[in-house]
N, C-alpha and C positions, 0 to 999 in steps of 0.2 A: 504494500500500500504506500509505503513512505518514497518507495523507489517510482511508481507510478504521478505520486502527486511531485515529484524532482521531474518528472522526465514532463511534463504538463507545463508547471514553471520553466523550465527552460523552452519548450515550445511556445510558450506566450512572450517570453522574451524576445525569442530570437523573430517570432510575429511584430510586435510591435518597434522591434529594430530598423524593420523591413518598412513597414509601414511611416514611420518617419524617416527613412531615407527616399519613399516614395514620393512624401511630399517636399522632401529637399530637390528628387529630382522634378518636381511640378514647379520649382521655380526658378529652374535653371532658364525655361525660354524668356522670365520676367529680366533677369541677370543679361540674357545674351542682347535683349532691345535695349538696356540700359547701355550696355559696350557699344552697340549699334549708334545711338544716340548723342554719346560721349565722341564715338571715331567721327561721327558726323559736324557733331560743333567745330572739333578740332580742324577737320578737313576745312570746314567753312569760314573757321579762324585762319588757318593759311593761308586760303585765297585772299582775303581782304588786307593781311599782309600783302600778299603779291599786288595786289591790287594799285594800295597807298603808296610802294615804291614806283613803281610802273606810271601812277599818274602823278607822283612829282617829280619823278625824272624827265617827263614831258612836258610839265609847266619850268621848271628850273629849263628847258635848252628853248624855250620859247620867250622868258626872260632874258637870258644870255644873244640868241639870236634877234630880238629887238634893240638890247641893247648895244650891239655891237652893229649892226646897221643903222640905228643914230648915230654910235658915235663917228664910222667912218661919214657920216652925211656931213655932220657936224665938222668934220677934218677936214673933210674935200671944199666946203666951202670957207672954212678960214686960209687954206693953202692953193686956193682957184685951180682944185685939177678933178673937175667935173669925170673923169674917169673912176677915178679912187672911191669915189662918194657913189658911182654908178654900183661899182663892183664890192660894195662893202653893202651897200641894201639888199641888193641883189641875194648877197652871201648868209646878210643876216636875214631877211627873207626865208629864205630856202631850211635855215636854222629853223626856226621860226615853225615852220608849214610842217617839218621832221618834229617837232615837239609836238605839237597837232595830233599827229596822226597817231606816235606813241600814248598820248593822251585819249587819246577816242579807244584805241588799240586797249588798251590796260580796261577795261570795260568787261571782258570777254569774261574777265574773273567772275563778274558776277555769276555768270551763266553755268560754270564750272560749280561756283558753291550752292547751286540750284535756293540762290538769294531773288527774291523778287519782288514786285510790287503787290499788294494787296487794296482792295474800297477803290479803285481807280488811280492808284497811283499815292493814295492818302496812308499809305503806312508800307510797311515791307516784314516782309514773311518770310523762313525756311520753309522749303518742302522737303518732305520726305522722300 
């Protein structure tokens, strides 16, 4: 009897072992959306890093490219050599229109961190 009511307790134990490793493993898929989740912000924090460098490395060569075609304009006409001043707007121009487009270009981030607009444009949302 004493050997039958051991052999009962150990099977209720070793049940109820089971059982709560059951519902450890019931919240493993809760744990894996959570990493999901987490890998997602992260990924979405990246991009906007990329983002922030990308669009002031194109405003920085758009101030540099303005600025450097005033000031040869500015030089070409204190030194009357209407070339210099052609080819320094011209230069700082073309600087200028390259910071633009890396400017526009750095945008694409968004699209990557699937960041967007939400209410018409009136807030911004992650998607899943």
């Amino acid at each position: 009897m004493k050997v039958l009511k051991n052999l009962l307790l150990i099977a209720f134990v070793l049940f109820a072992s089971f059982i709560c490793s059951a519902q450890m493993i019931g919240n493993y898929p809760i744990q894996t959306k959570l990493d999901s989740v987490n890998y997602r912000l992260d990924y979405t924090r990246y991009c906007m890093l990329k983002f922030q460098k990308q669009y002031y490395a194109g405003v920085t060569a758009q101030v540099f490219g303005l600025g450097f075609g005033g000031a040869m304009a500015y030089f070409s006409m204190s030194k009357n050599n209407k070339s210099l001043g052609l080819y320094g707007a011209a230069g700082g121009g073309l600087l200028a229109l390259i910071g633009t487009i890396i400017q526009i270009n750095s945008h694409r981030w968004f699209r990557s961190a699937a960041f967007g607009p939400i209410n018409y444009g009136v807030g911004m949302s992650l998607k899943f």
